[in-house]
N, C-alpha and C positions, 0 to 999 in steps of 0.2 A: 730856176734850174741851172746846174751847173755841167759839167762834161759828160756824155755821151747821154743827157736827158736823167744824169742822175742830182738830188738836190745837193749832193757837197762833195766836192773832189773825194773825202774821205770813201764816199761809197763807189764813187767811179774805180779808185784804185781797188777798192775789196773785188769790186765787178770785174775789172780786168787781170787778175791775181788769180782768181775763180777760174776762168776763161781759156788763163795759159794752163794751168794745172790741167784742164778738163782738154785740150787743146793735145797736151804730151801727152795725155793717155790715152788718147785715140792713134795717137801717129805711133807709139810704142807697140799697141796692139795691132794693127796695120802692120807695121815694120816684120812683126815677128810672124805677122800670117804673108807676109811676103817669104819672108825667109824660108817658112817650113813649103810654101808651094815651090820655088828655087829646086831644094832638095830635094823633096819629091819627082820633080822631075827629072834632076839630076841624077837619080835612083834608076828612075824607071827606063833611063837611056835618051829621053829626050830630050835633053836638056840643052844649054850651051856649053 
């Protein structure tokens, strides 16, 4: 076995490649249901 329990650096790098992709599209969806709860509040007057 080679890095993170995978048999060849080759698949470690696909594994951590996967990872970050799968990584940003959670923080990007996150990000954007941040933003729209923001405004909403900022709508509704309670906002900052």
């Amino acid at each position: 076995m080679n890095r993170m329990g995978h048999p060849t650096t080759r698949a470690a790098l696909i594994y951590q490649h996967t990872a970050m992709e799968r990584d940003r599209a959670i923080a990007d969806v996150l990000g954007r249901l941040a933003k729209e709860a923001l405004n909403k509040q900022d709508q509704d007057g309670s906002g900052t």
